[in-house]
C-alpha positions in Angstrom: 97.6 -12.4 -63.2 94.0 -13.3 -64.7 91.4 -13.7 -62.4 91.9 -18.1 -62.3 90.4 -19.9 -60.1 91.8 -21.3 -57.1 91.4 -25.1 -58.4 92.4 -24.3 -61.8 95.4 -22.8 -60.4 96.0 -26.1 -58.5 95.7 -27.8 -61.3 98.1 -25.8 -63.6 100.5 -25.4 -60.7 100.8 -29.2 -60.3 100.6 -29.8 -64.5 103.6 -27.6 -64.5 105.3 -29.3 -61.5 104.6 -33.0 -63.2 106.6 -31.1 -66.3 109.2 -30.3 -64.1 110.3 -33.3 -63.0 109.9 -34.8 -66.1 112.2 -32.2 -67.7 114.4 -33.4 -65.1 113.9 -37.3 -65.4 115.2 -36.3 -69.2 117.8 -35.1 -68.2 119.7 -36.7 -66.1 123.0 -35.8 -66.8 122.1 -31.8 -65.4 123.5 -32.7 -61.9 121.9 -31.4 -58.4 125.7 -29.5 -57.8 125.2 -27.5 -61.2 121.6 -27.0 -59.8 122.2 -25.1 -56.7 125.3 -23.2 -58.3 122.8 -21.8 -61.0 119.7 -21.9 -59.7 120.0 -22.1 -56.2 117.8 -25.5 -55.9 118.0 -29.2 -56.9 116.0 -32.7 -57.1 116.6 -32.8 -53.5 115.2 -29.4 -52.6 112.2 -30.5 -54.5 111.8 -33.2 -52.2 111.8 -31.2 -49.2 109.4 -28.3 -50.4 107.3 -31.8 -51.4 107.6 -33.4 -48.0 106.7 -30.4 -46.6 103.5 -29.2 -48.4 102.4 -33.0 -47.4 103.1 -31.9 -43.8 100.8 -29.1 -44.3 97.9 -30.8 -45.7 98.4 -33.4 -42.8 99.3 -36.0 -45.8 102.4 -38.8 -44.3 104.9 -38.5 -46.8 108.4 -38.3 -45.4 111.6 -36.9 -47.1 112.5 -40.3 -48.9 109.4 -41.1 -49.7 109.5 -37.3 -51.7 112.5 -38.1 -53.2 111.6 -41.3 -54.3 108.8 -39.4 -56.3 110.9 -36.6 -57.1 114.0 -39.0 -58.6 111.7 -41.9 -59.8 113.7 -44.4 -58.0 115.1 -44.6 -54.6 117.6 -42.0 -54.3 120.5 -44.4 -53.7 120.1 -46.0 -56.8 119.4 -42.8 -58.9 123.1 -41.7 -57.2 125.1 -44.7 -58.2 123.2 -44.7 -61.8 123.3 -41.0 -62.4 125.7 -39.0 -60.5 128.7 -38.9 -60.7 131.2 -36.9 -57.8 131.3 -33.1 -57.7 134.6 -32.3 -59.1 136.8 -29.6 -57.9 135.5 -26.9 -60.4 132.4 -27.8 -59.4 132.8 -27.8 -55.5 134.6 -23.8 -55.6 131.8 -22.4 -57.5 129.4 -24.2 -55.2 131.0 -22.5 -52.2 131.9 -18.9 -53.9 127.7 -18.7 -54.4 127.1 -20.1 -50.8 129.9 -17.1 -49.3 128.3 -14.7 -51.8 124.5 -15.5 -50.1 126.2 -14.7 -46.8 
């Protein structure tokens, strides 16, 4: 990597992170379940590793408070707007990457 500095690096690192979750704001209809099966992450995993890093820094920010950034909305209304229940298809290949981690 080229020799950055480390607040540039911040700064990159949370531009890109900003991009993310826009990306993801734009598309709403990529769904946390198709997430994790390809990826291995979601919006809610997001808001964890966000919680967290607060935690870190000694910054209050609990998990619905980081999902509430992460989703835009509170999470509750971004579930009844925007997703709809896993279906079947969905749920096997779910659990067929969860056995395979094991």
């Amino acid at each position: 990597m080229t020799d950055i500095d480390k607040a540039t690096r911040t700064e990159l690192e949370a531009a890109a992170f900003r991009r993310l979750l826009q990306h993801l704001d734009e598309n709403k209809d990529v769904q946390n379940i198709d997430l994790m099966i390809l990826a291995d992450f979601c919006r809610n995993c997001l808001s964890k590793w966000l919680s967290a890093a607060a935690s870190e820094q000694n910054v209050e920010l609990d998990y619905e408070q980081a999902r509430e950034w992460v989703y835009g909305m509170p999470y509750s209304e971004w579930k009844d707007k925007f997703q709809p229940p896993a279906t079947p298809e969905q749920m096997a290949a779910f659990e067929a990457k969860q056995k395979a981690k094991s």
